[in-house]
C-alpha positions as CSV (number, residue, x, y, z in Angstrom):
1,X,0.0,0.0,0.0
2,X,1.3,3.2,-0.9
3,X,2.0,5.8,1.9
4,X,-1.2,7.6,2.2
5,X,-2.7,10.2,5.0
6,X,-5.4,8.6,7.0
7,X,-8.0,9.5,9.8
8,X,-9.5,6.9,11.5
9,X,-12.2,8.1,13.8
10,X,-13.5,6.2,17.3
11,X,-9.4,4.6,18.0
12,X,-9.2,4.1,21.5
13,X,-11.6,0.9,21.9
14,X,-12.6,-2.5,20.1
15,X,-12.9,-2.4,15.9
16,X,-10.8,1.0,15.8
17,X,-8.3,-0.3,18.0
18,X,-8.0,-3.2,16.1
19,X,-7.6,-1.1,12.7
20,X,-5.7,2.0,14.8
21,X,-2.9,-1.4,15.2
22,X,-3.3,-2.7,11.9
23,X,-2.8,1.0,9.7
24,X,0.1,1.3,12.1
25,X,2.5,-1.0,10.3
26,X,2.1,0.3,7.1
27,X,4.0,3.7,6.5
28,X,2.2,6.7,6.0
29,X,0.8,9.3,8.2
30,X,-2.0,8.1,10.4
31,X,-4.6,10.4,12.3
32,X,-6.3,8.9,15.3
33,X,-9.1,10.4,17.1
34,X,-10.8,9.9,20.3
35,X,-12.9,11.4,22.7
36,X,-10.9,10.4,25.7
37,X,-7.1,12.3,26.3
38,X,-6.1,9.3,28.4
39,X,-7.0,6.4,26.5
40,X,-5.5,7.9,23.4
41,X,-2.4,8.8,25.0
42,X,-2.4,5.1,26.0
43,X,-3.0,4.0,22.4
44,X,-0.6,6.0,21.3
45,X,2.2,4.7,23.2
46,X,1.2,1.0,22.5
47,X,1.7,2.0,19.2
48,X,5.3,3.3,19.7
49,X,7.9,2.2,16.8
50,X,4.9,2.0,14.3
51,X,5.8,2.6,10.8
52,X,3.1,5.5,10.3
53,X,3.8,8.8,11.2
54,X,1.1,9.3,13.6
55,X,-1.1,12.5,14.9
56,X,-3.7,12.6,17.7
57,X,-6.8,14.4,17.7
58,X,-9.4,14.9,20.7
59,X,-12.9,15.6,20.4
60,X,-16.1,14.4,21.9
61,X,-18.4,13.5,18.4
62,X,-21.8,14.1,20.7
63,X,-21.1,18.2,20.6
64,X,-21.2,20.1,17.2
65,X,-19.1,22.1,18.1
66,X,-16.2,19.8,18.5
67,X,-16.8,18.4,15.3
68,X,-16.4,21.9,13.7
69,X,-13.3,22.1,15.6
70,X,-12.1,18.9,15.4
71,X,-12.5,19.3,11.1
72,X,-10.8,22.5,11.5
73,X,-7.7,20.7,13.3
74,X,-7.5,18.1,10.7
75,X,-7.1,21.0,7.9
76,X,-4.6,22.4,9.9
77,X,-2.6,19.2,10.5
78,X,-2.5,18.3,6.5
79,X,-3.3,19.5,3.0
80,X,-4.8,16.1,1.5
81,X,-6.4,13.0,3.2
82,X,-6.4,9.8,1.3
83,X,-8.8,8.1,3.6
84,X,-11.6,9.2,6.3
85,X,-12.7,6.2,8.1
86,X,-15.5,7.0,9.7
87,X,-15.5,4.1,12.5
88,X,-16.8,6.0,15.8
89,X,-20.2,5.4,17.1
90,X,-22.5,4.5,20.0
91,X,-24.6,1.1,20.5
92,X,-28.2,1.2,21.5
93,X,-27.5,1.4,25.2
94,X,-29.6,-0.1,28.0
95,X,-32.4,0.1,29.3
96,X,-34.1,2.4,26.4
97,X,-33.8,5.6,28.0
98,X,-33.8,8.3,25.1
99,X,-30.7,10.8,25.5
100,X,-29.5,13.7,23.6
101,X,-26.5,15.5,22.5
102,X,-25.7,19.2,23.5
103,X,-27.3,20.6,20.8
104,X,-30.7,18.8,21.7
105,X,-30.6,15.9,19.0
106,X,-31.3,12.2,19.6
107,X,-27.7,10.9,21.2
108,X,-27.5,7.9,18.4
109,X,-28.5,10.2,15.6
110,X,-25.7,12.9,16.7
111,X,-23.1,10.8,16.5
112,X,-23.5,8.0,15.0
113,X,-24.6,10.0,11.7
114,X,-24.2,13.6,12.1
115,X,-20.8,14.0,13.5
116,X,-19.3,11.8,10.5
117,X,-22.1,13.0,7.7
118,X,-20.4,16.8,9.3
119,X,-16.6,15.6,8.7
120,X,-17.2,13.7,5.8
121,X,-18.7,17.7,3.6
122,X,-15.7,19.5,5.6
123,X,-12.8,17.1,4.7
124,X,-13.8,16.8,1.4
125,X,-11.3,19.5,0.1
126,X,-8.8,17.5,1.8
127,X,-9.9,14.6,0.2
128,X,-9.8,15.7,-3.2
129,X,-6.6,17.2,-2.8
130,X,-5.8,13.0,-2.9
131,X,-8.2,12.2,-5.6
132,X,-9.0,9.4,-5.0
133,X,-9.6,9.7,-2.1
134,X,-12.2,7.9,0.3
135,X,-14.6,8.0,3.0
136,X,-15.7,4.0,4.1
137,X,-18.2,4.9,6.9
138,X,-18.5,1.9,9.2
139,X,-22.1,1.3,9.5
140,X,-24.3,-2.0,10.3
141,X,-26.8,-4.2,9.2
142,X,-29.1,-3.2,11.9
143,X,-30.9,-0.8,10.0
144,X,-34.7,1.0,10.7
145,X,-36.8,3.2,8.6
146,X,-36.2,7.0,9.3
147,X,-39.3,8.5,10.0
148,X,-38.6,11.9,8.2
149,X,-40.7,13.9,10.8
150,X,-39.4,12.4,13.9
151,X,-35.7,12.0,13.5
152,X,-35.1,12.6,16.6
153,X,-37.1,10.0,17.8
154,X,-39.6,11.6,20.4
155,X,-41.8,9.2,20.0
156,X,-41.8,5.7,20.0
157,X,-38.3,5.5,21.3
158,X,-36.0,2.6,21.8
159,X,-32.7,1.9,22.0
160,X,-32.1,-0.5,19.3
161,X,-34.6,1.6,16.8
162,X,-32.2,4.7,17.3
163,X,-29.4,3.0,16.8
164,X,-30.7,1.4,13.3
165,X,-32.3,4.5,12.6
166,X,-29.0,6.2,12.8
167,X,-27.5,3.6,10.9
168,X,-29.8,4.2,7.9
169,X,-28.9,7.2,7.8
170,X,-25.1,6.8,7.5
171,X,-25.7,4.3,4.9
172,X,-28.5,6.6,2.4
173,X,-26.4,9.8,3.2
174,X,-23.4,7.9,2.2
175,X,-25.1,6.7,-1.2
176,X,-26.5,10.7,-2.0
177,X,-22.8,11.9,-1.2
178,X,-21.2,9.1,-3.7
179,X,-23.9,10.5,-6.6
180,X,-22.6,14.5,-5.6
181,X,-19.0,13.6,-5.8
182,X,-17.2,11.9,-9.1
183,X,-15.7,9.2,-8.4
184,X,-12.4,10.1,-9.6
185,X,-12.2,12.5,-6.6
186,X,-13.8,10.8,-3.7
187,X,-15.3,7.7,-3.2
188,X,-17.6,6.9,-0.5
189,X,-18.8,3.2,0.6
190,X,-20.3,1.6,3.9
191,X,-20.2,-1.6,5.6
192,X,-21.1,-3.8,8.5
193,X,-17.6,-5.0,9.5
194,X,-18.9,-7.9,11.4
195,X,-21.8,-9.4,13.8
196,X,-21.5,-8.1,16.8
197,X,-17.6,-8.3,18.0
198,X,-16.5,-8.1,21.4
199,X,-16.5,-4.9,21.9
200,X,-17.4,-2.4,24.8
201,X,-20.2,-0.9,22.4
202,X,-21.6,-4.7,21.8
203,X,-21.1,-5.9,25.3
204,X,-23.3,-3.2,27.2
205,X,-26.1,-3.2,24.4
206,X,-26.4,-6.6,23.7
207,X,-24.5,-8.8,26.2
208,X,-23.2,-11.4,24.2
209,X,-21.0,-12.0,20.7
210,X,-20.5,-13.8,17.6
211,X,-17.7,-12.5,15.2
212,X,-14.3,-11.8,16.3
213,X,-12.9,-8.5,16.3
214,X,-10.0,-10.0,13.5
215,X,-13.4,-10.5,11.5
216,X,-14.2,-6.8,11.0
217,X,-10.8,-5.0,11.1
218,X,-10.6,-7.5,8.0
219,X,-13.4,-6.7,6.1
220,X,-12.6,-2.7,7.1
221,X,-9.3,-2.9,6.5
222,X,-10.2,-4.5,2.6
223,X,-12.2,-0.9,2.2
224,X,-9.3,1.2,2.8
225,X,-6.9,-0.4,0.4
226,X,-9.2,-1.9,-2.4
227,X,-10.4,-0.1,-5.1
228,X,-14.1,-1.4,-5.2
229,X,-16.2,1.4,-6.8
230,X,-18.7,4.4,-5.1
231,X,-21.7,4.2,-3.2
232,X,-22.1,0.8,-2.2
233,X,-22.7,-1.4,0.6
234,X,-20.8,-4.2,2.1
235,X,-21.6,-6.9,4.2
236,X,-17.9,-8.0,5.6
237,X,-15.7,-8.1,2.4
238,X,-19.3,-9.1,-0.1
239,X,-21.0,-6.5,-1.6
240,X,-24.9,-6.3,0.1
241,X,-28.0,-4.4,-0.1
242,X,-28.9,-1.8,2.9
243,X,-32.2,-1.6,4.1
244,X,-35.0,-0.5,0.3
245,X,-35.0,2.8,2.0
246,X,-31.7,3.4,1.9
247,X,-31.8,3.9,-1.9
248,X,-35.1,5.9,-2.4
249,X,-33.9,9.4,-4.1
250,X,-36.8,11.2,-2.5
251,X,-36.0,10.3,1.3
252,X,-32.1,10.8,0.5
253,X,-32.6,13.9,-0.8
254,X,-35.3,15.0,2.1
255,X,-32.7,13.1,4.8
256,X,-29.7,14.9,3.3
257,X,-31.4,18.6,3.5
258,X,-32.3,17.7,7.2
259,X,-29.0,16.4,8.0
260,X,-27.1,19.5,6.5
261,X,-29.3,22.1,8.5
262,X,-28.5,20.2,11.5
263,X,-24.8,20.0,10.6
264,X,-24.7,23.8,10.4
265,X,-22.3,22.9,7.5
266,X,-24.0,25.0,4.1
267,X,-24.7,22.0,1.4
268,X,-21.3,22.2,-0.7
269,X,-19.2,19.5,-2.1
């Protein structure tokens, strides 16, 4: 693989650990964010005497804010990113108590969708400046219907809906972005890595596993350093079919106006 700049979002704990060790040993410059100063610094130094260059970035992906600043950062660390891999994100929680982010949205929907649907329109510049470059958002194949006039999930909440609500989301804003942006500039595809891995997320939402954590970083890692096209979904290293929702124009286009205005970042590519 040659050298290329990477941000990997969500490092500190289980898949983006796993890839955070894996990017590591090939050379290159390697951006790793996380929300927690300590448990970075503690990745980082397990990481000591890797081959890529690497940078640390702090922000918590729940606040707006820090995802404005945190995209700012990543323009000032660098002037092209070959890959933004959107990997940090939120499970459904227990006990189906309905949260929200400092700006008032529905927790799951903040930042499991907004935060990298925000970083994915302010990097682009960055990523084009690598053309190709690519944005592999790592989503799930638990996936629910958005209900366009309750987004934030008021109503009818549960934990598990949010989370595959915010999912679906990731995945159909993901799709919209690929038709916006040729190909030759920026690609942009979205996978479920693997089946519930043993992960912190996976171990307080749903209590037990079934695919190893080798298992996603895998089918992730394939992503990053294959060529395989724009807009598309992937179950592990196969290519799948999200949720028929997911590739209506009309809700895409009504999802991506909502999820800009909420973004607060204008609707540019």
């Amino acid at each position: 693989m040659m050298e290329r700049t990477i941000l990997l979002t969500g490092a500190t704990g289980g898949l983006g650990r796993g890839l955070a060790q894996a990017l590591s040993q090939e050379p290159g410059r390697l951006i790793l964010h996380g929300r927690d100063p300590e448990k970075l610094g503690e990745l980082h130094a397990e990481l000591a005497g890797a081959e890529a260059e690497i940078d640390l970035v702090v922000a918590d992906l729940s606040d707006r804010a820090q995802v404005l600043e945190l995209a700012e950062e990543i323009h000032a660390l660098t002037d092209r990113l070959d890959v933004l891999v959107n990997n940090a994100g939120i499970g459904q929680g227990r006990g189906n108590v309905r949260e929200v982010s400092a700006d008032g949205s529905e927790l799951r929907l903040a930042v499991n969708h907004l935060a990298p649907f925000t970083l994915s329109l302010l990097l682009l510049p960055l990523l084009k400046a690598a053309a190709p470059g690519k944005i592999v958002n790592v989503a799930s194949a638990a996936q629910h219907p958005l209900d366009l006039r309750d987004l934030h999930l008021k109503q009818g909440y549960t934990g598990s809906r949010a989370y595959a609500q915010s999912k679906l989301a990731m995945i159909a804003t993901g799709f919209h972005l690929a038709q916006r942006v040729p190909a030759d500039q920026v690609t942009v595809n979205s996978l479920h890595p693997a089946t519930l891995m043993p992960t912190a997320m996976v171990k307080e939402g749903w209590g037990y596993t079934v695919d190893d954590l080798a298992t996603g970083v895998a089918a992730t890692m394939h992503l990053i350093t294959h060529d395989v096209g724009t807009g598309k979904y992937f179950t592990g290293t196969t290519e799948a079919h999200a949720l028929p929702e997911a590739y209506d124009p009309d809700l895409r286009a009504e999802l991506w106006e909502a999820s800009v205005e909420l973004a607060g970042t204008g609707d540019s590519d």
